[in-house]
N, C-alpha and C positions, 0 to 999 in steps of 0.2 A: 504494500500500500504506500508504503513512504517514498516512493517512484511518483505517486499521482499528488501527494500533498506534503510532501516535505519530511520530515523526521519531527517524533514526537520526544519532548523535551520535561523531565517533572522540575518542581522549582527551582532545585538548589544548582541544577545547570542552567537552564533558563538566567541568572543572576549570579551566572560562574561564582558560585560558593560550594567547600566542600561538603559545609555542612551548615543548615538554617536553622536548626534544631533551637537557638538562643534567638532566634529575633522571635518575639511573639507579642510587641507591640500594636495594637491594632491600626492600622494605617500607613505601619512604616513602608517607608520606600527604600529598597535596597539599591544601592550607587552601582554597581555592577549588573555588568549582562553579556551575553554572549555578540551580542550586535557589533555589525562592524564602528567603523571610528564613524564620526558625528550618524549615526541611528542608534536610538532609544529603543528598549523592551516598555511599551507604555504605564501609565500610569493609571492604576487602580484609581479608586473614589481614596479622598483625604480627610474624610469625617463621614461620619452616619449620611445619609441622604444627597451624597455628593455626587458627581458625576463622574466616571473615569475619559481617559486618554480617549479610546474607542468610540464612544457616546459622543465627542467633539467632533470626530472623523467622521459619523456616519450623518450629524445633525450637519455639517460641511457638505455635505453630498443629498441634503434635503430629503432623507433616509429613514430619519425617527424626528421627532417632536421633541418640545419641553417635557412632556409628559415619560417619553421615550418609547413610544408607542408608534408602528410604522403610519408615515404620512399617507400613504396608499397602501394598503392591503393584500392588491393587486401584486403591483408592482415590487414594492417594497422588500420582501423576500427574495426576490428577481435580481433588485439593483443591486445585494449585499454581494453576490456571485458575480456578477457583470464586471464590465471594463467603467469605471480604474481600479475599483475595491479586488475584486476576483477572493472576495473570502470562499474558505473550501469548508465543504464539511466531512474531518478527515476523522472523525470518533474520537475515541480517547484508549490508550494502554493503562490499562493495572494487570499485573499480576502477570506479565507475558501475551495476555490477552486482549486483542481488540474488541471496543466495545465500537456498537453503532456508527459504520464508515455509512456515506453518505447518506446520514438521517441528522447526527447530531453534531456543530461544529465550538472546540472550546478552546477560548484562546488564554493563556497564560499574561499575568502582568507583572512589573514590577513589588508589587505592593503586597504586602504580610496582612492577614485578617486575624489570623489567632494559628498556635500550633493546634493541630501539625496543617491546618489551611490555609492556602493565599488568594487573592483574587484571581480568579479567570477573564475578567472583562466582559467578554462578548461569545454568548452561546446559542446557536439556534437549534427548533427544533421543527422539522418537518414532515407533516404525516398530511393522509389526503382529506385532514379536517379540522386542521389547526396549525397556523404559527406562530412564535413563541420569539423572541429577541429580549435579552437582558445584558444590558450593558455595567452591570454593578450585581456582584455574589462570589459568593466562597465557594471552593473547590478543593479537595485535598491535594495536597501540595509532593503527594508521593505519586499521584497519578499523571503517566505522561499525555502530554497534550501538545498542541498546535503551538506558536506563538509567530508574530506578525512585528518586525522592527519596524520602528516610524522617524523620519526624518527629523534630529533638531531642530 
């Protein structure tokens, strides 16, 4: 699968750390990441109710709402895959195991929520009767997932 969507990353790579095991401040943003020189691994929400990195990027591309809720319903789910975005939905690894390749996509951020979780950012889900986009929630931080660098 990591042919079609990249290679799946859990935190402590993601934020080149050998071990995050000690950050478990809520909100922290770890200074490190795998990205090349000036790209960022985005930034999670920075208080309860905030916005992440992602959520700017997609409200940028008239994508999601204040609310963060898609602006067309239609479309919406469409534009996140489309050209410029081309987000994929490549599932997620625990345990050796891929879980849901093109049904569910979860991307990795910066930012600590609590041990052993850190923010994922931006997760869709898609079945033939509902879709689902959250750009702010916690994910375990053991499990490999997606991540998406963003330009300084």
């Amino acid at each position: 699968m990591h042919y079609h969507a990249g290679n799946f990353y859990n935190f402590s790579a993601a934020v080149a750390s050998n071990d995050t095991s000690a950050h478990t401040t809520p909100y922290e943003v770890m200074p490190d990441s795998i990205c090349p020189k000036g790209w960022k691994l985005p930034q999670g929400p920075t208080e309860a109710g905030d916005y992440s990195d992602f959520y700017d990027l997609l409200a940028s591309h008239e994508i999601v709402d204040s609310e963060n809720d898609f602006l067309n319903d239609d479309d919406g789910p469409n534009n996140i895959r489309a050209n410029p975005l081309f987000f994929v939905r490549a599932g997620s690894i625990d345990d050796g195991v891929q879980y849901n390749p093109g049904f569910v996509g979860s991307y990795l951020s910066s930012s600590v929520e609590f041990s052993p979780s850190c923010y994922y950012n931006l997760q869709f889900f898609f079945t033939s009767t509902y879709e689902i986009i959250s750009t702010r929630g916690s994910y375990n931080r053991f499990i490999g997932s997606t991540i998406r660098c963003l330009a300084r």
